[in-house]
PyMOL CGO cylinders between C-alpha atoms (Angstrom):
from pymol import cmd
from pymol.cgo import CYLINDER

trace = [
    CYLINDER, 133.48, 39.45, 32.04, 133.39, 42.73, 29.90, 0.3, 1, 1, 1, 1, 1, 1,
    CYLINDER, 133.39, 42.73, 29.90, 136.84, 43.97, 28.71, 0.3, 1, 1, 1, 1, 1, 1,
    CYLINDER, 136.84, 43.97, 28.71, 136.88, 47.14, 31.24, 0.3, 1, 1, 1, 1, 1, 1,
    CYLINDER, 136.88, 47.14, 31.24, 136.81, 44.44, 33.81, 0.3, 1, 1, 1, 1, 1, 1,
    CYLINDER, 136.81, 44.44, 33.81, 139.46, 42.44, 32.66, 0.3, 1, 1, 1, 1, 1, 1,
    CYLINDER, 139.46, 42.44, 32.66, 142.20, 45.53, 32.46, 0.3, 1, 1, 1, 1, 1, 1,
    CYLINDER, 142.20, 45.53, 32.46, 141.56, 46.67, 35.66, 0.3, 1, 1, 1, 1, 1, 1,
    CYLINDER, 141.56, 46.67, 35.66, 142.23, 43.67, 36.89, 0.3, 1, 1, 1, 1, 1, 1,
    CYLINDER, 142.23, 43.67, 36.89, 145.12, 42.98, 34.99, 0.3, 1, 1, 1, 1, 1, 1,
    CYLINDER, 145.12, 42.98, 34.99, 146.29, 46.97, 35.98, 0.3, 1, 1, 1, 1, 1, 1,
    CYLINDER, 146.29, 46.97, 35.98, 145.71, 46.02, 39.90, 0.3, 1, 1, 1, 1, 1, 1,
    CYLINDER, 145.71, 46.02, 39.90, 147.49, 42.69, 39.30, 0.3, 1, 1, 1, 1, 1, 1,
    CYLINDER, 147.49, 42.69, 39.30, 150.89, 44.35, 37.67, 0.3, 1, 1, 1, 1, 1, 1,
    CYLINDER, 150.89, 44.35, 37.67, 150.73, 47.31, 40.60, 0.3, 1, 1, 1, 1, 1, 1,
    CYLINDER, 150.73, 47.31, 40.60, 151.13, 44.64, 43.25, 0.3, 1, 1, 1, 1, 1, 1,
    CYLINDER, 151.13, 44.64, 43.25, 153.40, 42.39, 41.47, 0.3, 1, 1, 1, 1, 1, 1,
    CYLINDER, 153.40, 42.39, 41.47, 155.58, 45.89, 41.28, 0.3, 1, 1, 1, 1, 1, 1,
    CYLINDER, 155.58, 45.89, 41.28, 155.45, 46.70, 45.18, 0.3, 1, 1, 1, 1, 1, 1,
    CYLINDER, 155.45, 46.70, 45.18, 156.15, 42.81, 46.32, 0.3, 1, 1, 1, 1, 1, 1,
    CYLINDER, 156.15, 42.81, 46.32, 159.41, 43.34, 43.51, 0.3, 1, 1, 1, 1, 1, 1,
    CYLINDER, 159.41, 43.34, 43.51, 160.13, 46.41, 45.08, 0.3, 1, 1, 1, 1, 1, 1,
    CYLINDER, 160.13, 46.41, 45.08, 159.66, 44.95, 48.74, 0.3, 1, 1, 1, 1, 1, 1,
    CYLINDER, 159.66, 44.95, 48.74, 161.99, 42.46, 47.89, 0.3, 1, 1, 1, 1, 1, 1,
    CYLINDER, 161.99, 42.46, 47.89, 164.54, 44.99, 46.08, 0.3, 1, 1, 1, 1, 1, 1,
    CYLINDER, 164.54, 44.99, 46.08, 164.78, 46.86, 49.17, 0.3, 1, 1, 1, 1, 1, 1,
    CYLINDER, 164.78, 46.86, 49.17, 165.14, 43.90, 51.59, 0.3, 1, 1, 1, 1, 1, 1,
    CYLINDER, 165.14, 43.90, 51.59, 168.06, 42.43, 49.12, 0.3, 1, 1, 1, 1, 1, 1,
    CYLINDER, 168.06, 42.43, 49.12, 169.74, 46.41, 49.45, 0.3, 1, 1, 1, 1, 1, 1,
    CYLINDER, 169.74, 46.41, 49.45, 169.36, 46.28, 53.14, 0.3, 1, 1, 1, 1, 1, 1,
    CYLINDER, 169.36, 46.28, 53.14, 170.76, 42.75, 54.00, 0.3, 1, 1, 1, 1, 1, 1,
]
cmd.load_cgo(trace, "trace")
């Protein structure tokens, strides 16, 4: 894999980890 490769997928990896901690964040707030 060439290096461009590898950050996006590392840059798409960190966005979702971010919304599934900020899913959870909310849902913690809420209950």
């Amino acid at each position: 894999m060439r290096r461009e490769k590898i950050c996006l997928f590392l840059f798409l990896f960190f966005l979702f980890l971010l919304l599934v901690f900020r899913f959870f964040i909310f849902e913690g707030f809420s209950s």
